[in-house]
C-alpha positions, 0 to 999 in steps of 0.5 A: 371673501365673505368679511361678516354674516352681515345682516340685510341692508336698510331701505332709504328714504321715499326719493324725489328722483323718479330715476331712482328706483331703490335706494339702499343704506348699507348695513355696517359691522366691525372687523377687527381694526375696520369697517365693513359696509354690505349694500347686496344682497338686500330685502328690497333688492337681491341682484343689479346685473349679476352682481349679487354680492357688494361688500365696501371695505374700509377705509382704515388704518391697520396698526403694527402688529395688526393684519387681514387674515381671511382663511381658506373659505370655500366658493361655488356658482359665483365669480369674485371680483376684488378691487382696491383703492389702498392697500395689498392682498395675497390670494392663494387659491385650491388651483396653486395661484398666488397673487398679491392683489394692487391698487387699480388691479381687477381680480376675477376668480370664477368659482363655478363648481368649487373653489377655495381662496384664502386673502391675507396681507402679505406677509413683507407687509406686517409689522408696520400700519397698514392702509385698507381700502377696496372693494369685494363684489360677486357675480351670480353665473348665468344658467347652464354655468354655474358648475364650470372649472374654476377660473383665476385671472388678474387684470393690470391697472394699466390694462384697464381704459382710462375715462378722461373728460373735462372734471372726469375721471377713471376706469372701465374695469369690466365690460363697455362704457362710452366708447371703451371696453375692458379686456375682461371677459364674463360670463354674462354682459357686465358693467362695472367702473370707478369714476371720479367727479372734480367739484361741478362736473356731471357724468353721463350715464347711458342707458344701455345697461339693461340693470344700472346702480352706483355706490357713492364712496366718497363726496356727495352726488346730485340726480335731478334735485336729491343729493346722496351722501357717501355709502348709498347705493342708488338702483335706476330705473331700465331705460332712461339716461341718468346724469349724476352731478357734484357739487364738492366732488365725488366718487363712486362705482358704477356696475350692472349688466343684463338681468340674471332671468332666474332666481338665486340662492346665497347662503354664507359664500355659495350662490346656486339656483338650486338649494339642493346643490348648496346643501351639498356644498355644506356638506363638502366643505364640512367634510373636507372634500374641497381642494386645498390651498397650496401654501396656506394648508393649516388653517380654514374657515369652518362652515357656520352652525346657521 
């Protein structure tokens, strides 16, 4: 899914918090009835781990007779992952899967030499409003996999390890956290969690990741003296255990992993270490040599006149 052409996100301010080493505003734009907010890629920071690509979607309410209706769209050299708080969506991909994506579910679709998905509401759900609320983020394939079979896999809220501590709260969605593990597998180490802070408490974020980041969804989050407001993304520094504190209550995504090593190029819903292979996946999609989506074959994205 690739919600709005969205320009670069905004640098923050200069930070007090040496912890902190790039502070991102996202760029917002309007999608029909609601907001899309972008916080990667930007100018001043292109990857955290592999993640290449973090797009906050609402929340909002969709009116009767309103619906998300993101047609067949082509991918390649990434891996999506696709995550909700509110709301559902039906995916339907080249390899024949359907799937209505729920609250807590992971989905991980694995690109890697070409596939196309289209994301709708589910079409028991229209007719009435709709709550939308979720996340979209992209995960760059390490060197020596970017051209493997596509992939699809969906992960049950339940599966996924809960976080329980005193005003804690949450999930391990992808790789290791304090003692837990998520039961998804990626190409390369990942780490990405939903955590919830009740008004007073801290969370402990250990250093192991060698690239860290967290996005403030809701509330407000302290780290030695700065506050951050909601939509901020915070990038820290390598190596130093980093403890995050609220004084209202917050919530936020944690993500990260290990440093890609290697340069990438994304243009509109490719990602490649070669600007030769993107091109060459314009002019596929251009002239229809991806696969098809079974059951959603009427319509498609075009490739973008950029």
């Amino acid at each position: 899914m690739s919600f709005f052409p969205g320009k670069d996100p905004e640098p923050g301010d200069a930070l007090s918090c040496d912890a902190i080493e790039t502070l991102i505003v996202p760029r917002t734009a309007d999608i029909g009835e609601f907001q899309v907010r972008r916080a990667l890629p930007s100018s001043r920071r292109r990857l955290v781990g592999p993640f290449i690509f973090f797009d906050r979607m609402g929340p909002a309410i969709l009116r009767a007779g309103q619906a998300l209706d993101v047609k067949p769209h082509p991918h390649i050299g990434l891996a999506t992952v696709t995550y909700l708080f509110d709301g559902r969506i039906r995916h339907r991909d080249s390899l024949g899967t359907e799937m209505v994506i729920a609250p807590g579910d992971l989905n991980l679709m694995t690109a890697g030499r070409g596939i196309v998905h289209s994301e709708r509401t589910p079409e028991e759900m229209r007719g009435g409003p709709l709550s939308v609320s979720g996340l979209q983020t992209w995960l760059a394939l390490p060197d020596g996999g970017e051209e493997v079979d596509p992939t699809f896999s969906n992960t049950l809220r339940k599966d996924l390890p809960v976080i329980e501590a005193e005003g804690v709260s949450g999930r391990v969605i992808i790789g290791r956290l304090h003692g837990l593990r998520a039961p998804v597998r990626t190409a390369t180490e990942t780490l990405y969690a939903d955590i919830r802070l009740e008004p007073g408490a801290r969370f402990q974020i250990p250093a192991d990741a060698e690239e860290r980041a967290i996005y403030v969804l809701d509330g407000t989050v302290g780290i030695t003296g700065d506050e951050f407001p909601s939509d901020r993304l915070l990038v820290f520094r390598p190596g130093d255990e980093i403890v995050v504190g609220t004084g209202t209550g917050a919530h936020f995504m944690l993500f990260g992993g290990a440093a890609l090593g290697s340069r990438r190029y994304i243009w509109w819903n490719f990602v490649s270490s070669s600007k030769e292979r993107i091109e060459q996946a314009k002019e596929e999609w251009r002239t229809g040599r991806f696969d098809i989506v079974p059951g959603d074959e009427e319509e498609f994205v075009p490739l973008p006149e950029q």
